[in-house]
N, C-alpha and C positions, 0 to 999 in steps of 0.2 A: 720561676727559675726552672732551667729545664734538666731534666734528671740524668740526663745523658749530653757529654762532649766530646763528637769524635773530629779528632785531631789530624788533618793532612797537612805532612809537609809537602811544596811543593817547589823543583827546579826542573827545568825541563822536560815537559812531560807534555805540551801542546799537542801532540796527538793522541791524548788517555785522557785527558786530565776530563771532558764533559761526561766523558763514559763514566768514570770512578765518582762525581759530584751525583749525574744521573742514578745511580746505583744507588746510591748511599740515600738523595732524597727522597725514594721512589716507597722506601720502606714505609709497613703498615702502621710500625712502632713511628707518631711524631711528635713526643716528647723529649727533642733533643736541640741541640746546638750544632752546626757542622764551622769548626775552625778550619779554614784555608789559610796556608800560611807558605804566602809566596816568599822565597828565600832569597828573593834576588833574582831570579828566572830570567834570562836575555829572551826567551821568546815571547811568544803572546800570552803565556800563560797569568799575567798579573791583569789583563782586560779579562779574560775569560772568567778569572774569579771575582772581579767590580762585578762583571753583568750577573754574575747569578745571585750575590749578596742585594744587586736591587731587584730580582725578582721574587728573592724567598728572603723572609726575614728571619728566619734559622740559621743563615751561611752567613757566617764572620771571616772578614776578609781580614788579615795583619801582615803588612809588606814590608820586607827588614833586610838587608845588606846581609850577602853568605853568607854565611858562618857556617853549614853544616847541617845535616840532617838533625844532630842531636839538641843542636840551636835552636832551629827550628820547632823542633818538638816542645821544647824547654819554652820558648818562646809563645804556642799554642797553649800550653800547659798552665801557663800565667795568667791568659788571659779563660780559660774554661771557669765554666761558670756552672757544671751541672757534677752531681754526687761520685758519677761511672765516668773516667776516662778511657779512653778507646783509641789507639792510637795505629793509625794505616799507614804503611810505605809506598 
């Protein structure tokens, strides 16, 4: 189980979104979980987060109809699995 869940919501953001995934995995600390939680996103952003969920087995992918950044979270927050939530905009 991993000690740490940090949480993105994500809707639009197809030009940030590998930066912010990159950043977050790159860390030394990797005893975590990284929740992606595409929100409904009309861009590319819901392939962007399939392909790195199959590259890193860390990044959990959860794709859910708008509702909202705090949905979103809320919806991340359900599925975290680790002690430390951590939660990014």
């Amino acid at each position: 189980m991993p000690k740490i869940s940090v949480i993105v919501p994500v809707y639009k953001v197809e030009n940030y979104l590998k930066r912010c995934v990159d950043s977050i995995l790159c860390q030394s600390f990797k005893n975590f979980e990284l929740i992606l939680v595409d929100d409904g996103s009309p861009d590319g952003c819901p392939k962007i987060c399939d392909d790195y969920a199959k590259k890193d087995n860390r990044v959990v992918v959860i794709h859910k109809n708008n509702g909202g950044v705090s949905s979103a979270r809320n919806a991340g927050l359900d599925a975290a699995g680790g002690g430390l939530h951590i939660f990014c905009r």
